[in-house]
C-alpha positions as CSV (number, residue, x, y, z in Angstrom):
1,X,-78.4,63.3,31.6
2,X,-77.7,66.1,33.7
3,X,-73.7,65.1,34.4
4,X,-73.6,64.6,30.4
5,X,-74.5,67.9,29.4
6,X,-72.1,69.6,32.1
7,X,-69.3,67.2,30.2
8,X,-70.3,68.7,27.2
9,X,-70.2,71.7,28.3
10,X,-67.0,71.9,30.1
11,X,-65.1,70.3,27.2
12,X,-66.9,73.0,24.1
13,X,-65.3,75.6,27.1
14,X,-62.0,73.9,26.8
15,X,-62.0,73.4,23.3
16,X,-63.1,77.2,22.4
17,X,-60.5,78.1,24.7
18,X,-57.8,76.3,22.3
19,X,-58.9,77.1,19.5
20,X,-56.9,80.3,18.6
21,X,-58.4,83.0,16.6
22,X,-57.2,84.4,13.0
23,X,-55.9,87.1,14.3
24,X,-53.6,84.9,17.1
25,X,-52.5,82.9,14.4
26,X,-48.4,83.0,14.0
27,X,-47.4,84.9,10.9
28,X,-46.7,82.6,7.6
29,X,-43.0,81.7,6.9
30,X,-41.8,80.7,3.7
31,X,-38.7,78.2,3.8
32,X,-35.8,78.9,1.6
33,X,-33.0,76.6,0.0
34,X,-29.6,77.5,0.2
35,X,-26.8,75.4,-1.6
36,X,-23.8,75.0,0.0
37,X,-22.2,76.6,-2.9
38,X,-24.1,79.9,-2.1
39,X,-23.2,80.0,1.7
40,X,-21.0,78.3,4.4
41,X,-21.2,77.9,8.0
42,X,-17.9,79.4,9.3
43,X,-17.9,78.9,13.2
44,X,-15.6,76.3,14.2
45,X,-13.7,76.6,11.1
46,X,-10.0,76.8,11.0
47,X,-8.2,80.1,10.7
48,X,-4.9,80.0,8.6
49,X,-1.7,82.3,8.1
50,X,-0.4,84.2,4.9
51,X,1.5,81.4,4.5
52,X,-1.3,78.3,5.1
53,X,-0.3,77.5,8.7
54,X,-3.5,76.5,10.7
55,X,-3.3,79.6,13.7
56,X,-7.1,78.7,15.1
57,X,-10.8,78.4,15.0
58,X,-13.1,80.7,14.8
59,X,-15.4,80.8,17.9
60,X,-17.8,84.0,17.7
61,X,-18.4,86.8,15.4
62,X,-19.1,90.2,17.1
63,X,-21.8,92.4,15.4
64,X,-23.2,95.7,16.3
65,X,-26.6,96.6,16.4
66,X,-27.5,96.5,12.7
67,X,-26.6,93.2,12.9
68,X,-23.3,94.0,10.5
69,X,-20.2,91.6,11.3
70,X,-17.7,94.1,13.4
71,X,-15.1,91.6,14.6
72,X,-14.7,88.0,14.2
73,X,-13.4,86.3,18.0
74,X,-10.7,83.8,17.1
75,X,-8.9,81.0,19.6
76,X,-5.5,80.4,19.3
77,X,-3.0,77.4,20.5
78,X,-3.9,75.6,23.8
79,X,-4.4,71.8,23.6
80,X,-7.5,70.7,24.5
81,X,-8.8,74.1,26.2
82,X,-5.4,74.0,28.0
83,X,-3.1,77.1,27.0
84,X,-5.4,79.0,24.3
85,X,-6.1,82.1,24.3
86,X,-9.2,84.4,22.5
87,X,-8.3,87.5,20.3
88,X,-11.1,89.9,18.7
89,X,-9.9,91.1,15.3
90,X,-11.6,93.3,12.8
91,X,-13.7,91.6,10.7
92,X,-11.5,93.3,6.9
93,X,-8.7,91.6,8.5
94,X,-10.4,88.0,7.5
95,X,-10.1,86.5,3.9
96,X,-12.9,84.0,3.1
97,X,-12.6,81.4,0.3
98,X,-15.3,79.3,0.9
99,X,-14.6,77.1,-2.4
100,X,-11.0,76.5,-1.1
101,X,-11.6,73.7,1.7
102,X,-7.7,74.5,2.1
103,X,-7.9,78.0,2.7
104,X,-11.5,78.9,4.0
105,X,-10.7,82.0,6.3
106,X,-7.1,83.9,6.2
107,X,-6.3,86.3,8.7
108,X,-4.4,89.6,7.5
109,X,-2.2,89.5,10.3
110,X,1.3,88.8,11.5
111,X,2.3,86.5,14.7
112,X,3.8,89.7,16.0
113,X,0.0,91.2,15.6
114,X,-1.4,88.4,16.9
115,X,1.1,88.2,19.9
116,X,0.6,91.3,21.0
117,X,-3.1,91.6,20.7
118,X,-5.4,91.8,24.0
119,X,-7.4,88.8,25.6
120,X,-10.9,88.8,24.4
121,X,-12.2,87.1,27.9
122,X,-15.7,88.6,28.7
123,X,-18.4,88.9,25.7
124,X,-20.5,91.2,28.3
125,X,-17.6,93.9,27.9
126,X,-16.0,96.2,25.6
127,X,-14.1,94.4,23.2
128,X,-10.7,95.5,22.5
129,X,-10.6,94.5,18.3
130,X,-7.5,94.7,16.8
131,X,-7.0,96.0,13.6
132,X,-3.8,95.3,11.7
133,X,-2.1,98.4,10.7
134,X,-2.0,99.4,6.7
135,X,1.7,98.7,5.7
136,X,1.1,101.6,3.0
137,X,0.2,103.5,5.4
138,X,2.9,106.6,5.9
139,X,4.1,106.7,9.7
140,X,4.8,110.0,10.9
């Protein structure tokens, strides 16, 4: 009787132990549907040219600490891994057209742009973003 009430005991300890209280409880969640019409996943996603031309993909979007897109990180060329290279560009230099399977994201910029524009290498550093210059903009 005696070993059979320490059982008992020791397992109402381990089970009160378990048992977490209202106030542990994780918050509620509530799920929401989104229709692939409403939203698109764009990592991975080709990057095309004014004129249609595949350029990239789309590897990482930068944001800043509201959480607001700042740049988008795009990889360019290169043959499996061999050869590419990463570029930062501001996020307004991107054209989305998410019901065009075609022509899903557009970059504003030329090859010369694009040429020109610094490595993006190390996500634990300043990123240099390019942002393509305004053509109505008066040079002085």
């Amino acid at each position: 009787m005696r070993r059979s009430a320490l059982l008992r005991g020791v397992l109402a300890a381990v089970l009160a132990g378990s048992v977490a209280r209202a106030d542990e409880l994780p918050p509620q969640t509530a799920v929401q549907s989104v229709a692939p019409e409403d939203a698109e996943a764009i990592l991975g996603q080709r990057v095309i040219d004014a004129q249609g031309a595949e350029i990239g993909r789309l590897v990482d979007i930068l944001v800043d600490a509201n959480g607001q897109p700042q740049a988008a990180v795009i990889d360019f060329g290169g043959f499996m891994g061999v050869g590419n290279r990463k570029i930062a560009v501001h996020w307004g230099a991107l054209r989305f057209a998410p019901g065009d399977p075609k022509r899903k994201i557009a970059l504003d910029m030329t090859p010369d742009q694009i040429k020109a524009a610094p490595e993006f290498r190390n996500p634990d550093k300043a990123a240099a973003v390019v942002t393509p210059a305004d053509p109505n903009a008066s040079s002085p």
